[in-house]
N, C-alpha and C positions, 0 to 999 in steps of 0.2 A: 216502158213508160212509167211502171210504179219507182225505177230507179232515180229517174229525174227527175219525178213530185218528190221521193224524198230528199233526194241531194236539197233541193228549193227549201224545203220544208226547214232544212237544216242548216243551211246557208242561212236562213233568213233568222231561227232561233241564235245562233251564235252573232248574228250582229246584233239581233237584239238585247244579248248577253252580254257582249264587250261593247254596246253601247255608253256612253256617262253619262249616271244619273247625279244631274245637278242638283236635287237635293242634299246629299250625301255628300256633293263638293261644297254645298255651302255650309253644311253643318261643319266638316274639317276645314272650311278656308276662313267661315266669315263670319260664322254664330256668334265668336266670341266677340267680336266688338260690336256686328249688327244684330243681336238679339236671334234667337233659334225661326222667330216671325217675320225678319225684316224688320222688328217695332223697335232699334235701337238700341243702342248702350257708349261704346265708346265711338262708334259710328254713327255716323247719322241713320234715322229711321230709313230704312228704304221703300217699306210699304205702305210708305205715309203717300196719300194718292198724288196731292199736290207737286211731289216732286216724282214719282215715278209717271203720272200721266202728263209731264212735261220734258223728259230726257227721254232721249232717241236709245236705241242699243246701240247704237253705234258709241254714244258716248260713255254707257258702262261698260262696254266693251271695254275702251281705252280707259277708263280709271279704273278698272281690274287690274290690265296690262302693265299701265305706269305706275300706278298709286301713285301718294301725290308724298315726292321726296321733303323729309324733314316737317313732316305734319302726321306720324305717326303710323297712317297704310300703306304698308311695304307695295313693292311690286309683285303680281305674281309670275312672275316670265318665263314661270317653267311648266304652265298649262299646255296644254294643246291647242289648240284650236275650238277643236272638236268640245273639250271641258270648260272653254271657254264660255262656247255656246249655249253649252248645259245650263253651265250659272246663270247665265242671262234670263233661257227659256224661266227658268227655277225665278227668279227673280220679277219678271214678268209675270208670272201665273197669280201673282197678288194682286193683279188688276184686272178687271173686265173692260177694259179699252184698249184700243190698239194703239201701237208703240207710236207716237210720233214719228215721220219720215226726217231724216237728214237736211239738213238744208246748210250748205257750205256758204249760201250768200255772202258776202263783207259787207259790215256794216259802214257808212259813212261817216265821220261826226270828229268834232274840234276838242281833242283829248286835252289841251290847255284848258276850254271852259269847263269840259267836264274833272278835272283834275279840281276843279274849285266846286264843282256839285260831288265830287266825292268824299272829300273833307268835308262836307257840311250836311252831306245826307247819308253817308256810308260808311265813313271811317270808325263812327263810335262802336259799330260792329265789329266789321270786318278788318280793323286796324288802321292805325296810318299807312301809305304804303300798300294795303291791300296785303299786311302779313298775316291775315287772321285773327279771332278771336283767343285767349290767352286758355290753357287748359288742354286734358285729354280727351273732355267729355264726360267720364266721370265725375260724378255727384260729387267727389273730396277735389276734383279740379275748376267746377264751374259754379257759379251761381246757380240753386238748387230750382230754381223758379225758368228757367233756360231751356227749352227741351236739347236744345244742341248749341254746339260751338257754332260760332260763322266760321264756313271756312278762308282758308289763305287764297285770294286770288290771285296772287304775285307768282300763282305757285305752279310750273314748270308741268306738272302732272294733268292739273288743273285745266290747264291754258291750250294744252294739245288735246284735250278730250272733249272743251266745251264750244260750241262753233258761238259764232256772233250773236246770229239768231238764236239759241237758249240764254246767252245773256240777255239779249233785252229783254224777251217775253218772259225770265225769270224776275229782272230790274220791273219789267211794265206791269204785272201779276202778282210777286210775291211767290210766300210759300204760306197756305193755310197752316198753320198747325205749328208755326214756327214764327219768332219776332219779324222774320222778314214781310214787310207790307206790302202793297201796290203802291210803287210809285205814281202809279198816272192816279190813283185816290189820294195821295201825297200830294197831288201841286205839280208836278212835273208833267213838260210836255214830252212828247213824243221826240223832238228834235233832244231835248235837255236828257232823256236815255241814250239817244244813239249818242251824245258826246262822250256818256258816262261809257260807254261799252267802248268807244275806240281808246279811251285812257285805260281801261281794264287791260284792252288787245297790249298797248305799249307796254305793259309788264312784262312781257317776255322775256327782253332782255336782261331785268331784274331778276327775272328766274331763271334764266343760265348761272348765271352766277351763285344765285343761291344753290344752285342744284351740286356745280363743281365743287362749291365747299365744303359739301356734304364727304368730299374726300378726301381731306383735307389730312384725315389721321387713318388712311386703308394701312400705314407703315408703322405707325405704334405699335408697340409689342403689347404682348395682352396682359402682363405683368412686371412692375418696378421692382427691381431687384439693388441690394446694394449688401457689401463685405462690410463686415465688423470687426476692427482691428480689436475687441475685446475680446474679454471671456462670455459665455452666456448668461450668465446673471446680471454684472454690470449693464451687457447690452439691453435687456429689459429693465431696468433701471435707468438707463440713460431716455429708451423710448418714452417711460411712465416722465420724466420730467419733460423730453420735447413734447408731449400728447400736454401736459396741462400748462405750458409757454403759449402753445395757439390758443388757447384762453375753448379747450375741449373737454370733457368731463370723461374720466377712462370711469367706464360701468361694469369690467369686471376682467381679470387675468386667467385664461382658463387654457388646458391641456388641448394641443391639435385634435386629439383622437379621444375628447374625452365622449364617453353618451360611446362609444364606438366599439370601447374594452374592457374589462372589468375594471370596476373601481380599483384602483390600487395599482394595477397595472398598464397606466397612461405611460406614453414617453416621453418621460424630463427633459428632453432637449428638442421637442417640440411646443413654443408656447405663443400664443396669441390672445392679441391684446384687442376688446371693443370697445370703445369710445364715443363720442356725438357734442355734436354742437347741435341743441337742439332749436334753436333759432335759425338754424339752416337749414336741419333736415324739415323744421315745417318750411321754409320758404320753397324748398327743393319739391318735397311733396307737392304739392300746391301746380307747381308747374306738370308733375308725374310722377302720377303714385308711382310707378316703375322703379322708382331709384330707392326703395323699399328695399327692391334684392342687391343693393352695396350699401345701405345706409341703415342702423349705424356705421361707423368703419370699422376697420379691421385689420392689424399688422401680426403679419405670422414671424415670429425668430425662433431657427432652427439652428443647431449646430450638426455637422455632418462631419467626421474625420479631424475633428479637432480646430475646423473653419468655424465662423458663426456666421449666418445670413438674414438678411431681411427682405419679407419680401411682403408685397401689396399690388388687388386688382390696379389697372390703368384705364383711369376714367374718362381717357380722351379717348380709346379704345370705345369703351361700353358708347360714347358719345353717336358714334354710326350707327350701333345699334339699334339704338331707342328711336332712331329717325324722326329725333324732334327736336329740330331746330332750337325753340325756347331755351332746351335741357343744356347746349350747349355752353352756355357761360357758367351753368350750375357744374357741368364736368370739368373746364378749365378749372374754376375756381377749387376743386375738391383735389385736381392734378398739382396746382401748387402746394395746398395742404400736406400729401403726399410726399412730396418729393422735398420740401423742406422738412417734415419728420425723419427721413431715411439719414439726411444728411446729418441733422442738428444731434441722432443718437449715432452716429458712425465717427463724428468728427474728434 
């Protein structure tokens, strides 16, 4: 008998053991953008009451799962289940109310009229389109008076995780503690929400789309390389003239391994050149500070074996990274910079 209370006894510590604590997943998964509290930062507040005593776990469930592609919160898909759960419980315990029930309803309503109450009551937020407010969320991205961005509701992540019913009652309600109002204190009836929620539902199709293009560059290479039919010296001289043709300011010539070896003993035929258009990198900023870790630029030329090379990150590349949308005209545009400097010092 004493064998089997302790086997129980023991059984029951080891599951308590390899249990997950969802605290601990939210500090590694989420602190950094929703605050160590839930109170926010590049994420929205989550233990702001208004919005946790109005979404179900069913639907943080799924925007844990999906994140919402090209709006900055990756997916997390490689939770369990079980840590899924965690985060939620962890995520809930910031409320003394229980979780809202699910409610799958479909809402009814003339997504043409509401398409005309969306431009005139929603879009100065939430974009034309319903692509979102502009920014990461951070203070150097948004209007400092903002507590959040509006999110994208065109958006694919978005749209699978919020049922009809959390749109209206979110449209009909509002978010305390956030620009979004109550519509029905707004002027709007009750039918004028449910239009505005079936034109929201039609975005879906918009968000496939957006979603597929997000793949647009999974085949880019993760670096632009191009042969130098020069010597090494000319070739950084040829660079230092195509760097100040794009009308870029080079900020300084320095050794690949310098800070790395003793002074003195850098390697001459490793050299890299920084540069910036500073009118870009604040507009780029602006959109995400992230582009901080490639900007200013930066082209390394090396000689190896009596070759010379050039070579530079690929910004179309970094562009799926950052999973924001926005960023991506800012990475084209940086990819053509690029790729006409390699040419214009090679040619």
């Amino acid at each position: 008998m004493k064998k089997i209370i302790f086997f129980f006894v023991l059984l029951f510590s080891m599951n308590a053991y390899s249990a997950p604590h969802g605290d601990e997943l939210f500090a590694k998964h989420c602190s950094s953008c929703h605050g160590k509290d839930g109170k926010g930062g590049v994420g929205v507040p989550l233990a702001m009451p208004s919005f946790l005593n109005s979404v179900s776990d069913e639907f943080l469930k799924k925007t844990i799962r999906l994140g919402r592609p090209g709006r900055i919160m990756p997916s997390f898909s490689t939770l369990s289940d079980a840590q899924l759960n965690a985060v939620v419980r962890h995520i809930r315990s910031w409320s003394d109310k229980q979780a809202p029930a699910e409610d799958s309803t479909v809402v009814k309503g003339d997504k043409k009229h509401g398409e005309k109450l969306f431009a005139s009551r929603c879009a100065q937020c939430h974009g034309a389109d319903g692509k979102g407010g502009k920014g990461t969320g951070v203070t150097f991205s948004r209007k400092r008076d903002l507590p959040i961005i509006a999110p994208a509701l065109n958006n694919a992540g978005f749209l699978a995780a919020a049922s009809d019913v959390m749109l209206r009652e979110t449209i009909s309600h509002g978010r305390e503690g956030t620009p979004m109002v109550s519509m029905l204190d707004a002027g709007m009836s009750k039918k004028d929400i449910d239009d505005v929620v079936a034109y929201v539902r039609s975005m879906e199709a918009q968000a496939e789309k957006l979603e597929v293009s997000l793949n647009k560059n999974d085949d880019e290479p993760a670096i632009l390389v191009a042969d130098s039919p020069y010597g090494m010296d000319e070739t950084v001289e040829n660079l230092k003239q195509a760097i100040t043709d794009q009308n870029f300011t080079l900020i300084r010539t320095d050794y690949l391994d310098h800070g790395l070896v003793p002074t003195g003993k850098e390697n001459k035929k490793q050299v890299v050149l920084h540069f910036c258009n500073f009118g870009f990198l604040f507009e780029a900023l602006a959109i995400d500070p992230r582009v901080g870790m490639f900007l200013p630029c930066r082209v390394t030329v090396m000689e190896r074996d009596g070759k010379v090379q050039l070579s530079t990150i690929n910004p179309k590349r970094l562009s799926k990274l950052f999973n924001n949308h926005e960023l991506d005209e800012s990475c084209d545009a940086m990819y053509e910079v690029y790729s006409s400097l390699l040419e214009d010092a090679t040619l």
